[in-house]
C-alpha positions in Angstrom: 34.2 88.4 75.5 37.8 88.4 76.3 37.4 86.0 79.1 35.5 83.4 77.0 38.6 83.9 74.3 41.1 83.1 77.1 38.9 80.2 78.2 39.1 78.9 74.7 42.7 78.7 74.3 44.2 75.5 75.2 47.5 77.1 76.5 49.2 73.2 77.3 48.2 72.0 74.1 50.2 74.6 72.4 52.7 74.5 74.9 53.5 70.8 74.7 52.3 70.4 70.5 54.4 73.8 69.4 56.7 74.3 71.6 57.7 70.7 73.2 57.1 71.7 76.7 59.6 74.5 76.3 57.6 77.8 77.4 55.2 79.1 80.0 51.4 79.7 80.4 50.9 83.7 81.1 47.8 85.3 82.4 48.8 88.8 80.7 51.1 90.1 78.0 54.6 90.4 80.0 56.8 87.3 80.7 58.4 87.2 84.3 61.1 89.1 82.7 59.1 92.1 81.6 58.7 95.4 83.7 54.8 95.0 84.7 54.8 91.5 85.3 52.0 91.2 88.3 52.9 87.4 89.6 49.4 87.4 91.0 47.8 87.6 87.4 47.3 84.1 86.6 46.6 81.9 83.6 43.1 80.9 82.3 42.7 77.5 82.5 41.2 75.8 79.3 37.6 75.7 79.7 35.5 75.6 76.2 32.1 74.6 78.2 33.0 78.2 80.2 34.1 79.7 77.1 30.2 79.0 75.3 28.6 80.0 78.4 30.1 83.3 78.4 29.8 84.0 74.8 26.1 83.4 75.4 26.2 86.0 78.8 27.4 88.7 76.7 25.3 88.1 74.0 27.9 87.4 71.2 26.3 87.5 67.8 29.2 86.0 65.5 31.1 89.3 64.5 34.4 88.4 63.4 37.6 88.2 65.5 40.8 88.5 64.1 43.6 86.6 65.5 46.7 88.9 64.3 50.3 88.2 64.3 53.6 89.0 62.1 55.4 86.6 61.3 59.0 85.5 61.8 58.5 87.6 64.6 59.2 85.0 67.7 59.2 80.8 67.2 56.1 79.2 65.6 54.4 82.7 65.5 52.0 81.4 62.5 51.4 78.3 64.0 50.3 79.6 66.9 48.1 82.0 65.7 46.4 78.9 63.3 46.2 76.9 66.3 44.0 79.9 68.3 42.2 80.6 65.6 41.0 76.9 65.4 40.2 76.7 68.9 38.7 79.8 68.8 36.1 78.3 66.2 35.3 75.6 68.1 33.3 77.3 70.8 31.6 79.2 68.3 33.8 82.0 67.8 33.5 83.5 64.1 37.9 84.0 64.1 39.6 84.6 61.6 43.9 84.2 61.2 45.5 87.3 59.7 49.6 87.2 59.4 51.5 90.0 57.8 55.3 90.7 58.0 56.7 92.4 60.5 57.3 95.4 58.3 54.0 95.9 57.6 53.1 95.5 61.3 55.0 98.4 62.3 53.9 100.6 59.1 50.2 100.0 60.6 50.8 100.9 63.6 52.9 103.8 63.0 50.0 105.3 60.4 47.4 104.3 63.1 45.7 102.0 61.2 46.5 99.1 63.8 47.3 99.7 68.0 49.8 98.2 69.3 47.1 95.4 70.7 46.2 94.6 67.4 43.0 96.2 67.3 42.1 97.6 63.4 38.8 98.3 61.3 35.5 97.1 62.2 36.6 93.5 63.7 37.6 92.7 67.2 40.9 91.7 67.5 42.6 88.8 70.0 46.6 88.0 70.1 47.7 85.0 69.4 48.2 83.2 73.1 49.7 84.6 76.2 52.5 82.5 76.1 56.2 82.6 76.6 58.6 80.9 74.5 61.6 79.3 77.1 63.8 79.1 74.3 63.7 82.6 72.9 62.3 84.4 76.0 59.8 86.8 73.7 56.3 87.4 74.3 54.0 85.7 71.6 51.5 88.3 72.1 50.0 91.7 73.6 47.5 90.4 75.5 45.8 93.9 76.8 42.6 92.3 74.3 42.8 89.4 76.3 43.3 89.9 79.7 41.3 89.2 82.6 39.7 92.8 82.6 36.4 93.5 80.9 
């Protein structure tokens, strides 16, 4: 499931539509700046075909999948996650866009009601995009949901 989400997202697209060309496409949650960074992790590249298939392989049955994120938290934070969430649909994946203010981020996941990957409740949950804004140098996401492990 997590691969076919990271097949899904069109990482240039946002790059060049939300962020004029100014950030990176990241395989993982940490920017090159970030204690953890592995180099050798790269980026999925957009594939919706590959993205179906595997939704098929693993038998996905339309649960929903929550694409979280607070915002005014880094540049175009909503839009981003409104752009996922779209291309999320389009390979058949039942997503839904949640935003909530930082504030309340941090009160869920201080009460345990959200991890810090965004997982809550009974839905699955994918961060926005692995992607670095070159402008403000902050991660847009957490992307331990998304990355290339199963």
């Amino acid at each position: 499931m997590r691969q076919a989400i990271a097949y899904a997202i069109d990482q240039k697209a946002i790059i060049d539509n939300l962020f004029r060309g100014l950030a990176a496409p990241l395989g993982q949650g940490a920017p090159s700046t970030d204690f953890g960074f592995n180099p050798d992790v790269k980026p999925y590249p957009y594939d919706p075909a590959r993205a179906k298939a595997l939704l098929g392989e693993v038998g996905y049955d339309g649960e929903e999948v929550l694409v979280r994120s607070a915002s005014d938290y880094i540049v175009n934070d909503v839009a981003v996650v409104n752009a996922v969430t779209e291309m999320l649909r389009k390979v058949g994946i039942n997503a839904r866009a949640e935003i909530v203010d930082i504030q309340t981020r941090l009160e869920m996941i201080k009460s345990g009601t959200l991890t810090p990957t965004g997982a809550s409740g009974g839905a699955t949950s994918c961060p926005a995009s692995p992607l670095r804004s070159a402008s403000c140098g902050a991660s847009t996401s957490r992307a331990s949901s998304c990355s290339r492990r199963a």
